[in-house]
N, C-alpha and C positions, 0 to 999 in steps of 0.2 A: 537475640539481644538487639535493641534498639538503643537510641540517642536522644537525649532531652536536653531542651535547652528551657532554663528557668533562671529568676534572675534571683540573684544571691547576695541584695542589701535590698535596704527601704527606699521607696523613691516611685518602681514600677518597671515593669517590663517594656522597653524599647531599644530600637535599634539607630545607631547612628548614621547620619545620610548615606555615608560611604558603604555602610552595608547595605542599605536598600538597593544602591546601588549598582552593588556587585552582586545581588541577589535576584533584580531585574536580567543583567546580561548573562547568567548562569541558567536563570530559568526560562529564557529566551521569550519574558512575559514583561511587556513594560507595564502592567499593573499587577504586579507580584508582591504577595502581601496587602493589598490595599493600602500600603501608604500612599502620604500625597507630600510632597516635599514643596518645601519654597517656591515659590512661583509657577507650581501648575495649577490646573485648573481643576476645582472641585466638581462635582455632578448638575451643581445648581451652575455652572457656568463664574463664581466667582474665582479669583487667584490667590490661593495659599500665600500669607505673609508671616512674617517671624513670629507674631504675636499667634495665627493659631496652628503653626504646623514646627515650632520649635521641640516636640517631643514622635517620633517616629512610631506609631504603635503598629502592628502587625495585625493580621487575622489568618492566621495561619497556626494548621496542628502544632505544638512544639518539637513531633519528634519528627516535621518536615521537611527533607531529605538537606535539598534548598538553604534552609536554613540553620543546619547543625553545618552545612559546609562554610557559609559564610561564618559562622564563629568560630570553626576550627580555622576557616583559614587568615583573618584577620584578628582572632585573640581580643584583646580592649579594644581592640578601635571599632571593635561591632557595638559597642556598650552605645545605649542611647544616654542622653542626659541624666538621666535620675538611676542607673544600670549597671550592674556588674555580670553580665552574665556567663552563665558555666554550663556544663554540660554532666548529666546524669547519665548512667548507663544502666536501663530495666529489662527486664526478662521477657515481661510483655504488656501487663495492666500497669498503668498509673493513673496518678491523678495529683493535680497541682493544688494548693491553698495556699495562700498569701493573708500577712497582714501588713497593713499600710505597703503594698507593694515589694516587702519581702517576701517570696516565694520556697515553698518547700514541696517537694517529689515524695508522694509516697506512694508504696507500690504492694500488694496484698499482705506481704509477709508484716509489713507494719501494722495493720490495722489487727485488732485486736477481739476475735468472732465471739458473739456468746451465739450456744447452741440451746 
């Protein structure tokens, strides 16, 4: 059994600084997730301002170890702006689909085989 984290309203998956945060000094990676938060520095050398790093997004598995701890252990305050996010628990395959940024887990036994 594993752990997913998918976001569970419309809006999109992200995390809130404070989880980037705590999900940097957990993973002892200060570019963990590939966020860029307010005022660092992007790759082209420019500085993240409110207008493009006001939404947190991640690039990370969702059932990354890292990252199911920061929402277990901060609850809503992991939630990015547009975010509700929750945690699934799968057996072993899954697979995410979203519309307009709500997200659903489904995992073999859902899917429905023709032979």
């Amino acid at each position: 059994m594993r752990k997913v984290v998918y976001n569970n309203c419309y809006g999109g998956f992200s995390l809130s600084t404070e989880a980037i945060k705590l999900g940097r000094q957990l993973s002892d990676n200060p570019k963990w997730g590939g966020a860029i938060l307010e005022g660092e520095k992007y790759d082209d050398g420019t500085i993240a301002n409110i207008f493009r790093s006001n939404v947190n997004f991640v690039d990370l598995p969702r059932h990354d170890p890292i990252l199911v701890q920061v929402v277990e252990q901060l609850g809503q305050k992991a939630d990015g702006k547009y975010a509700n996010l929750k945690i699934a628990i799968v057996e072993y395959k899954y697979r995410i689909d979203q519309y307009d940024g709500n997200e659903t887990v489904y995992t073999p036994e859902y899917i429905e085989w023709i032979d």
